[in-house]
FIKOLPA-27797 format. One line per 4 residues: their letters; for each residue x, y, z of C-alpha. Coordinates in pm, 1 decimal. Layout:
BEGIN
a = X:Y:Z; ...
This chain:
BEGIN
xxxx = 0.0:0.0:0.0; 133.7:320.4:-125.9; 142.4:622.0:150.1; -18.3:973.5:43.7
xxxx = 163.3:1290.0:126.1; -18.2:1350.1:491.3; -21.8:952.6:568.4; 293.7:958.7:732.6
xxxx = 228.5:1145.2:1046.5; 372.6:952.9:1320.2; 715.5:906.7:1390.3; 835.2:625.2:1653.5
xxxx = 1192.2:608.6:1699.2; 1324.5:367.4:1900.4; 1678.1:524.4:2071.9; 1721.8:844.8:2230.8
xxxx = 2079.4:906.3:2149.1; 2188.7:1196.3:1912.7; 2090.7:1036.9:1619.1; 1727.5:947.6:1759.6
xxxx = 1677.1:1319.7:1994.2; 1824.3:1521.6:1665.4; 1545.1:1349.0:1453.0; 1281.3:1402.9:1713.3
xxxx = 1381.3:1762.1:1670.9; 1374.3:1824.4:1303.2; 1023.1:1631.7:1277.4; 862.6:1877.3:1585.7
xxxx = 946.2:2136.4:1401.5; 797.3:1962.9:1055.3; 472.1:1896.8:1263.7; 533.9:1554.7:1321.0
xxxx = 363.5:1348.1:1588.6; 701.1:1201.5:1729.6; 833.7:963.2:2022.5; 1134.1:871.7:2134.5
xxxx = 1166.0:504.6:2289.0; 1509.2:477.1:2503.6; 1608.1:118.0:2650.4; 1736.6:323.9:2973.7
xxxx = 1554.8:448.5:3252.8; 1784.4:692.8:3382.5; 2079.3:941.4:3221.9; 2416.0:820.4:3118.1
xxxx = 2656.7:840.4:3399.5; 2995.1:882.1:3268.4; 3098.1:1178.7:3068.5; 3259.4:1144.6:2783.7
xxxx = 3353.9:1394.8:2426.5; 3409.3:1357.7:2078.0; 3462.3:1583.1:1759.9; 3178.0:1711.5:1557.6
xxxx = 3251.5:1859.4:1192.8; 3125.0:2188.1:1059.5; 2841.9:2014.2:832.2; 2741.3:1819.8:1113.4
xxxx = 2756.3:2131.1:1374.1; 2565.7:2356.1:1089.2; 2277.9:2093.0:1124.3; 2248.9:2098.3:1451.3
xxxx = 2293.0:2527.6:1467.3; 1962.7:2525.0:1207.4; 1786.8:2326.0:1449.2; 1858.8:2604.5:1712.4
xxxx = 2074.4:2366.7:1912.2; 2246.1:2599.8:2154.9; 2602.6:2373.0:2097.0; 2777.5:2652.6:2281.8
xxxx = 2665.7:2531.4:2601.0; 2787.7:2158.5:2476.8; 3143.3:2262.7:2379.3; 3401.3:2474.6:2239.0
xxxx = 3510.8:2535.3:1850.2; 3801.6:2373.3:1733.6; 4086.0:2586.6:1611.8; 4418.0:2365.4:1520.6
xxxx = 4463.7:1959.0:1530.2; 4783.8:1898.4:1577.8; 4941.4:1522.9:1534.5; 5230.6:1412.9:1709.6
xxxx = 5424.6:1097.6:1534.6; 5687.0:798.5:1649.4; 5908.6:1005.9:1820.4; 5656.0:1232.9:2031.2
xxxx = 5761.3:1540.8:1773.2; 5497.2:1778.9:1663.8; 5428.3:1661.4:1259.8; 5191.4:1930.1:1179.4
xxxx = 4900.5:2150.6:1261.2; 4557.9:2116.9:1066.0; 4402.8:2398.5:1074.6; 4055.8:2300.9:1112.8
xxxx = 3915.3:2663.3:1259.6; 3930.4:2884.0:970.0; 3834.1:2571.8:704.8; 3533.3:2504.2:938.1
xxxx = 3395.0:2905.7:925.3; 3456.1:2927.7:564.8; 3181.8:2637.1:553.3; 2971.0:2789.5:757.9
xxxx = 3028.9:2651.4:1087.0; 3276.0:2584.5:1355.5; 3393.2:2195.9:1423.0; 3338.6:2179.3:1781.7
xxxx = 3497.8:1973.3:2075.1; 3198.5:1843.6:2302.8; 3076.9:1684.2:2591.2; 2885.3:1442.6:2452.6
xxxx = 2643.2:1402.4:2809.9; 2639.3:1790.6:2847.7; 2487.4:1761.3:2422.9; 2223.3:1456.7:2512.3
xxxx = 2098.1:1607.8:2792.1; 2013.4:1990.0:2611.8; 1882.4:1772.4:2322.5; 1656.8:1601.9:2533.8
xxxx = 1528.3:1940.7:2726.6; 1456.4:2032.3:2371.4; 1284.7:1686.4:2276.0; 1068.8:1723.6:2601.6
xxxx = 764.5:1517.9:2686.5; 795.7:1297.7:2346.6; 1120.1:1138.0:2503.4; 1006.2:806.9:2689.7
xxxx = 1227.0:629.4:2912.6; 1244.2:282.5:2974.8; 1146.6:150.3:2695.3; 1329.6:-143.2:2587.3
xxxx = 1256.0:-273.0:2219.7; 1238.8:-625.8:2214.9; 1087.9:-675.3:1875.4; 950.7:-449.6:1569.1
xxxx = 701.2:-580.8:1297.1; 534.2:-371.5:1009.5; 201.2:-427.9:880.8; 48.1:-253.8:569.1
xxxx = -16.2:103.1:696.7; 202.2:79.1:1015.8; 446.3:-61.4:1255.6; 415.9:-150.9:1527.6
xxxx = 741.4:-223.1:1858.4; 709.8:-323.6:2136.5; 907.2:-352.8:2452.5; 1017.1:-552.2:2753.6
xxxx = 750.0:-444.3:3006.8; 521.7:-578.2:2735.0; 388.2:-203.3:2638.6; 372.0:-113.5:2269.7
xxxx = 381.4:185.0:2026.2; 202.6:220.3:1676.3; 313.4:453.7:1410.7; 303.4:470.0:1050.3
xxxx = 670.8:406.7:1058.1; 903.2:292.5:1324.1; 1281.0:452.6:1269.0; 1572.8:250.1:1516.8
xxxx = 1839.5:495.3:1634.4; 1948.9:217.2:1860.5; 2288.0:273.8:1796.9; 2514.9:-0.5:1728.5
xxxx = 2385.9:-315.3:1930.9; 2099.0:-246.7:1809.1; 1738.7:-451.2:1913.5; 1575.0:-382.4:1592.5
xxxx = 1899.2:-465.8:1390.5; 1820.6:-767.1:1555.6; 1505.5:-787.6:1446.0; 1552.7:-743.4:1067.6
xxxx = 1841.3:-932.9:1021.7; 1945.8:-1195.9:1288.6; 2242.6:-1312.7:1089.5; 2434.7:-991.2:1075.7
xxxx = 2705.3:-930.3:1354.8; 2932.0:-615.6:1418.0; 3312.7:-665.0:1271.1; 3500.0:-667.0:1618.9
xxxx = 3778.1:-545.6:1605.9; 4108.0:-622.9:1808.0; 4111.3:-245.7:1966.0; 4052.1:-97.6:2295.3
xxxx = 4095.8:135.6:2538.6; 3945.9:448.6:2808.6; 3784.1:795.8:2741.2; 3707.3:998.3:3026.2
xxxx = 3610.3:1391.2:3099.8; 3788.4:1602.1:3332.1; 3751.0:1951.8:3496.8; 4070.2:2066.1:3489.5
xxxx = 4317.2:2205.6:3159.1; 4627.6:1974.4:3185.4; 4951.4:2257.4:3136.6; 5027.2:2195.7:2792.6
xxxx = 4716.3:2206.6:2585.5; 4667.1:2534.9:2416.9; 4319.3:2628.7:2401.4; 4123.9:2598.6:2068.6
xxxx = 4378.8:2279.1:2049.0; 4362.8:1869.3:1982.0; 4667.5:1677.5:2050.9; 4674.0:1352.5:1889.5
xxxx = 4972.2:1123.9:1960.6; 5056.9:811.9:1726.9; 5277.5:539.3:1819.1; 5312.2:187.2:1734.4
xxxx = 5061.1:-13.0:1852.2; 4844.5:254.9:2023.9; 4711.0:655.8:1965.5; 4609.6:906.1:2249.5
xxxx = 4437.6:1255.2:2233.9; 4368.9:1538.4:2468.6; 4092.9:1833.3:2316.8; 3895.9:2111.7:2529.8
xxxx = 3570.9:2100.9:2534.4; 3449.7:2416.3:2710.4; 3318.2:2495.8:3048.8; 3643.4:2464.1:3186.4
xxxx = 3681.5:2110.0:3057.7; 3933.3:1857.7:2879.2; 3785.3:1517.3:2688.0; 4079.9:1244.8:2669.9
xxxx = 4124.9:938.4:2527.2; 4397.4:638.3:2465.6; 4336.4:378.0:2211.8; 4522.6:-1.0:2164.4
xxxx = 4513.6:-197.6:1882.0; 4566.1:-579.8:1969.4; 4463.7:-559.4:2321.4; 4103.5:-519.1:2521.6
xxxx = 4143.9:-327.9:2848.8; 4139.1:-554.4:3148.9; 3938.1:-572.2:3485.3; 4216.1:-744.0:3616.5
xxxx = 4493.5:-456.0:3617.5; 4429.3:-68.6:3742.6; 4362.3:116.6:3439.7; 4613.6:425.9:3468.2
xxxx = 4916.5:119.9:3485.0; 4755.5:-37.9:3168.2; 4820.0:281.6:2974.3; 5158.8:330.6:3106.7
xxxx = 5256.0:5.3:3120.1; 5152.8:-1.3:2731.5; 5244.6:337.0:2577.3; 5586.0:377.1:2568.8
xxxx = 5718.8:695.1:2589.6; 5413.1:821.0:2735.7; 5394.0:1187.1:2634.5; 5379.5:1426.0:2883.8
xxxx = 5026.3:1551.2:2824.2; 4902.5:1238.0:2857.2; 5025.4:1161.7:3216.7; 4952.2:1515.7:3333.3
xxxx = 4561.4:1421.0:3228.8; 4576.4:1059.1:3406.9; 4696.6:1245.8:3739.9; 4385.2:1431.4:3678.3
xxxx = 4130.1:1163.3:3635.7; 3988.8:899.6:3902.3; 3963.9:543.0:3797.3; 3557.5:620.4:3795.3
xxxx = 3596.2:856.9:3518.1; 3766.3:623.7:3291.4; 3513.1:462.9:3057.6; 3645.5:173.7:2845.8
xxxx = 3605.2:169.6:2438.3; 3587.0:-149.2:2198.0; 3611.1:-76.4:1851.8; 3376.7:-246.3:1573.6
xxxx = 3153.4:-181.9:1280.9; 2946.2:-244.5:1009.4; 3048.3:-205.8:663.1; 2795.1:-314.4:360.3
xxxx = 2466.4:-394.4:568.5; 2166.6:-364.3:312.7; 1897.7:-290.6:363.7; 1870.2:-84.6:607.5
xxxx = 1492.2:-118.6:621.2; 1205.0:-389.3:586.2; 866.0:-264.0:572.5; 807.1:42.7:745.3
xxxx = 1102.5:-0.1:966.6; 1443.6:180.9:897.1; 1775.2:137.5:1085.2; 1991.9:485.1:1055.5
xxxx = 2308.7:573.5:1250.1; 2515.5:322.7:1414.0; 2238.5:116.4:1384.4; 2269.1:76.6:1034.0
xxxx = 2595.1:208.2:917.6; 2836.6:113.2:1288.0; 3213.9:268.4:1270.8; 3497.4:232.8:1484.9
xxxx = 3602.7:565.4:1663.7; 3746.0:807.0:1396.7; 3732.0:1165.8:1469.8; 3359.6:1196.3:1560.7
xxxx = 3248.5:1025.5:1186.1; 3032.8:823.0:1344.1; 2799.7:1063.9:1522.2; 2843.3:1346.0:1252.8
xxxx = 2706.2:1085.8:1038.7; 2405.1:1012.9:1253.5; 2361.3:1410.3:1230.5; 2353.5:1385.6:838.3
xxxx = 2093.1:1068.7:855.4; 1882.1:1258.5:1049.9; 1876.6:1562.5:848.1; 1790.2:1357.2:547.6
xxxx = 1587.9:1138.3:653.2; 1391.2:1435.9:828.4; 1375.4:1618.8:531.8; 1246.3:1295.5:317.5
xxxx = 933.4:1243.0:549.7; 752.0:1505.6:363.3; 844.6:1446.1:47.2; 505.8:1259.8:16.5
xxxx = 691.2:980.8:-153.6; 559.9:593.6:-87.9; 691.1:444.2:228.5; 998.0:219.4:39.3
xxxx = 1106.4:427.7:-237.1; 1140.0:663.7:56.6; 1324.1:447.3:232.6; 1561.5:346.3:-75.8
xxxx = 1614.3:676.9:-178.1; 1725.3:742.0:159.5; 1961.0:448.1:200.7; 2095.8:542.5:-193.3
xxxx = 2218.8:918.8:-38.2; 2328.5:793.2:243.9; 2484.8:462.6:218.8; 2769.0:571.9:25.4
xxxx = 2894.6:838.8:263.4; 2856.1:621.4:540.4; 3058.4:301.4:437.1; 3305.9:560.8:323.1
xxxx = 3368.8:684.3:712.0; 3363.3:298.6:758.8; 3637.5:230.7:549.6; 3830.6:516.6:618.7
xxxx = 3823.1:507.2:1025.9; 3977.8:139.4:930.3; 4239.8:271.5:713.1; 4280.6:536.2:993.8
xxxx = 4312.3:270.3:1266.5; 4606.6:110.0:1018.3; 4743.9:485.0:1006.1; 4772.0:602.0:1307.5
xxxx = 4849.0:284.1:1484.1; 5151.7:153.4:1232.3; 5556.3:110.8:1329.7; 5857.1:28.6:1198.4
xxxx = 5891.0:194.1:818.5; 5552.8:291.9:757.6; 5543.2:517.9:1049.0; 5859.6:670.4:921.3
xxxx = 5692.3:728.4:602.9; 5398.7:841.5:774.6; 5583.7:1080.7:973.4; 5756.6:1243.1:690.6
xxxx = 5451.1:1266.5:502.3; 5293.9:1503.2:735.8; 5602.8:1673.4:771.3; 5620.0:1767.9:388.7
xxxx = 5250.0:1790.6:349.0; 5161.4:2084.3:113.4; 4973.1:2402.9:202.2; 4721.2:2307.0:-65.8
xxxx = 4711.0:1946.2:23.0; 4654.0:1967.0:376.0; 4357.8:2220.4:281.3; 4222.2:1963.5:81.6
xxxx = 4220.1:1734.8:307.1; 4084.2:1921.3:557.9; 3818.7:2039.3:369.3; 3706.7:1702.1:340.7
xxxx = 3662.9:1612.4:645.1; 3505.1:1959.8:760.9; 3233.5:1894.1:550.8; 3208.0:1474.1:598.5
x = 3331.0:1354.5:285.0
């Protein structure tokens, strides 16, 4: 059955994460009828950060998204190679404002909890999906405490264990990958980071970063490859035991963090899932398209989806070419991030000769190159 230009006028989306609240907020403002289904009863209770890109930030700016009070712009990325030295700066700031929007550093619980003030009432918690189904001229999911929700479709921002996933193909399993490590959020600026700064360090083996975030805060993070952090060791000697030299930022932020403030990271993804819906149930963000962390790709790209897919809800189109045509803009883009955040992983991560090479790359890097390069990422390509 084909769907008429006002048939579609409830939204359920299962997940209230960024991907799932920044939908809510573009449908309100369409006129939507929208919930938001989230599996937890309570907030998150760890803080933690990550990079957004201009495009990404100028979605969430039109939405009236007051990301000020989230973060802080980025100004300069500068990576650090084999030896510890300084290879070169990016200089993401002044890209970023020439397309229309700062990158910004932020606290990722300080952004879900303003986009949920701004979701409001339509935000229902404790609601774990257990299964989804669609029927001619709706869906229907329903969750553990054996409550359900009708709409005329059912969207799964579920992120990337995702129930409905689950539900519309059982066979499909993230791509673990052998990579680990700790975020964390602290309220104090380390002596060393200039502000408007990331620090990225890459040695064999493993990568670290230190960023502001605003509000008088740093986000941090270490990364392994080959090695899943342990319950069995303190975390602080894990990291020093394991990245050797540890640079001098680095330390000055674990003396700043307690153990409690450390949250651990496993990498994996999802590269070529299709397709990403059945019915009238779609799967966007991690939920469809999972990457491993790579410069905040992963949630920028939830940003995107939900633009899009926002935007394509009025189109008046039927229900799956709606649903195709918004897998066919999106799909590519996405398993791009996906392949580069791997390639990334190989990058940063590398010894022996190809760091060398890497190293001198950056070093030589031309003006016009690095702009390039920059460029594309500012605007998630």
């Amino acid at each position: 059955m084909s769907l008429n230009p006002s048939s579609i006028q409830r939204v359920a989306i299962i997940g209230g994460g960024v991907a799932g609240l920044t939908l809510a907020i573009a449908l309100q403002r369409k006129g939507f009828t929208v919930s938001v289904h989230e599996k937890y009863s309570h907030d998150q209770s760890h803080a933690t950060g990550f990079l957004i890109w201009s495009y990404a930030i100028k979605i969430l700016q039109d939405l009236d998204v007051p990301i000020d009070a989230c973060g802080a712009p980025l100004e300069v990325f500068r990576m650090h190679g084999r030896k510890g030295r300084a290879l070169v700066d990016m200089p993401i700031g002044p890209i970023s404002r020439r397309h229309g929007a700062d990158s910004y550093e932020v606290n990722r619980l300080r952004l879900h909890r303003t986009l949920a003030a701004m979701v409001g009432d339509d935000l229902k918690l404790g609601h774990d999906c257990i299964s989804v189904r669609s029927e001619a001229d709706h869906a229907i999911a329903t969750f553990a405490d054996g409550s359900s929700v009708q709409a005329d479709v059912v969207i799964a921002c579920d992120g990337a264990n995702s129930a409905v996933r689950r539900c519309l193909h059982p066979e499909v399993r993230l791509r673990m990958l052998d990579s680990g490590g700790w975020i964390a959020v602290i309220d104090q600026i380390p002596e060393g980071l200039p502000v408007g700064y990331q620090m990225d360090f890459w040695q064999a083996g493993c990568k670290a970063g230190v960023a502001h975030i605003g509000h008088g805060q740093v986000r941090w993070y270490v990364g392994f490859t080959g090695f899943q952090p342990l319950d069995s060791e303190p975390k602080k000697q894990q990291i020093r035991r394991r990245m050797t030299p540890l640079p001098d930022l680095i330390q000055r932020c674990l003396d700043l963090t307690e153990d409690e403030q450390m949250v651990s990271t496993q990498a994996g993804d999802l590269l070529a899932l299709t397709p990403w819906y059945r019915g009238r149930v779609l799967m966007i963000g991690d939920a469809a398209h999972a990457t491993s962390p790579y410069a905040g790709m992963g949630a920028c790209a939830a940003i995107a989806d939900a633009a899009a897919l926002a935007d394509l809800l009025g189109s008046g189109l039927p229900v799956p070419e709606l649903f195709q045509r918004f897998q066919d803009i999106r799909k590519p883009a996405a398993d791009a991030v996906i392949q580069e955040s791997r390639v990334s992983l190989r990058r940063t991560t590398c010894g022996g000769v190809r760091a060398w090479m890497r190293d001198w790359f950056f070093r030589q890097i031309p003006e016009q190159k690095m702009e390039e390069i920059v460029t594309a990422m500012v605007l998630g390509q």
